[in-house]
N, C-alpha and C positions, 0 to 999 in steps of 0.2 A: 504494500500500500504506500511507505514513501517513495518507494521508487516510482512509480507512477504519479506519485505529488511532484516532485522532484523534477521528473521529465515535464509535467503538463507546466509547472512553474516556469522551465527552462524555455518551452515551445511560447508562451505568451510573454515574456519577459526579451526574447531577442529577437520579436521586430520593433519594440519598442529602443531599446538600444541601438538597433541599424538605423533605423528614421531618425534617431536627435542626431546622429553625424551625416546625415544627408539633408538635410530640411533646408532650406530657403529662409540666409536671413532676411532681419525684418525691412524691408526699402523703407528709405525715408518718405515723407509724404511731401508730394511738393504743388498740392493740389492748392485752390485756392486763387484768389485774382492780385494780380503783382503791377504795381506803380513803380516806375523806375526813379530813381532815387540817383538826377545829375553829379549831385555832391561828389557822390561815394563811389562814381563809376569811372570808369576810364576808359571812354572812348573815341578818342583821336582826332584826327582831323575830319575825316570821312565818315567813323561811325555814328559819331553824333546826330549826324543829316538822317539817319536811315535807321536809327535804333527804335526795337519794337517801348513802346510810351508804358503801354497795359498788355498785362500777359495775362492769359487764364488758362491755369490749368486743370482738367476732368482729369482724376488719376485713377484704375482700376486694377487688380493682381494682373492680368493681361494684356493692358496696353496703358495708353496716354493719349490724350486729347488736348491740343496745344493749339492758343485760339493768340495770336499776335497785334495787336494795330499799332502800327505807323507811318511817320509822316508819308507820302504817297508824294509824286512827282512833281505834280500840278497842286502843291499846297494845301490836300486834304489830308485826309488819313483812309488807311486800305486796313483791312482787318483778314488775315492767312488764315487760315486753320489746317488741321493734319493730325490725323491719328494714326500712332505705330504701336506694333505690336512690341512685347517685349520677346517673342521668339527669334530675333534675328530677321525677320522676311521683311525686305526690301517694298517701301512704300513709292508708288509713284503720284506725284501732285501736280495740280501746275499753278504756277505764282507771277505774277506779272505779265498779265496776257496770257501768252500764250505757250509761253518756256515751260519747260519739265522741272521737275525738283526729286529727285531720288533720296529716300531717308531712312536709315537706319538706326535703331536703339537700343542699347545697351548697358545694364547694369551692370556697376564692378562688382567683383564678388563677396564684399561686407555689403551692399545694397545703399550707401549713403552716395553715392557719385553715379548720373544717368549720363552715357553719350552718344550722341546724334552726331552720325555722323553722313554729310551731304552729297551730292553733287547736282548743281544748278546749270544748263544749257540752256544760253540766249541765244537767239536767232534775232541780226537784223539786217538788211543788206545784202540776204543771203550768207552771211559770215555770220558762224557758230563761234562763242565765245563760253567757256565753261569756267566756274567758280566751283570750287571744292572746299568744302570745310568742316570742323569738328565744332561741336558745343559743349561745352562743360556744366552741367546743373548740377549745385550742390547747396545745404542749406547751411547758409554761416550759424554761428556760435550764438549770436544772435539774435536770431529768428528770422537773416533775411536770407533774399533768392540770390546766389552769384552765378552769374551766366558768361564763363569765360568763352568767346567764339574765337576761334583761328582759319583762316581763310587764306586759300595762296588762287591766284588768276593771274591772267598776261598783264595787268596791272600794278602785280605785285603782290606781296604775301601782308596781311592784317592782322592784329591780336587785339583784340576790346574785352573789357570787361564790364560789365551791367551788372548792377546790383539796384535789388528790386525790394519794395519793403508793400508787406499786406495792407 
């Protein structure tokens, strides 16, 4: 009779053991609607023109929902949106007319740092011009949004940081 305690104990006791070192930690939450906060950001000569103003994020186990506005060309405001999953699969959108946006997302493996990583193909003139870049979301110490972006084009290569407060 222990021995059958023993084993039945053994058989419930080690899937419980294989799952706490397999489990999915906890991602941070980065849901919420984000005001960018000039002060505290650093965004360059160029970023500034073109940094998203208000960010919202829908955040769920399986993807992200990431809704943008900013300044727009002609003096208004454009408002992006884009959901990616967090499996790895390749998001296609289109942002600025009529151009592609390819996106992918990526949690690190403690789950506090998400990155999206791009590629953007304009067409004007018949001349295809692509932008590629990474994003960095993570939640400062805080409680605010830092959105480090890195960006290389035939322009030249860009690194802005955005910090964004609830």
């Amino acid at each position: 009779m222990k021995t059958l305690s023993v084993k039945l104990l053994t058989f419930l006791i080690a899937p419980v053991i294989i799952l706490s070192f397999t489990s999915m930690p906890d991602r941070v939450s980065l849901a919420g609607e984000w005001k960018l906060n000039e002060g505290k950001s650093e965004l360059g000569e160029f970023g500034g023109r073109f940094a998203a103003r208000k960010i919202k994020v829908e955040q769920k186990t399986d993807a992200i929902t990431i809704s943008k506005t900013a300044p727009s060309f002609d003096g208004g405001d454009v408002t992006t949106t884009e959901t990616l999953s967090f499996d790895g699969k390749e998001l296609e959108s289109t942002v600025f007319g009529s151009s592609k946006k390819k996106s992918v997302a990526k949690w690190s493996d403690d789950g506090q740092l998400l990155t999206i990583t791009y590629t953007i193909a304009f067409e004007r003139d018949g001349q295809t011009t692509e932008i590629k870049g990474k994003e960095a979301w993570t939640l400062t110490k805080d409680g605010t949004l830092s959105l480090i972006t890195e960006s290389t084009s035939p322009f030249g290569d860009m690194t802005t940081k955005a910090v964004y407060d609830k």
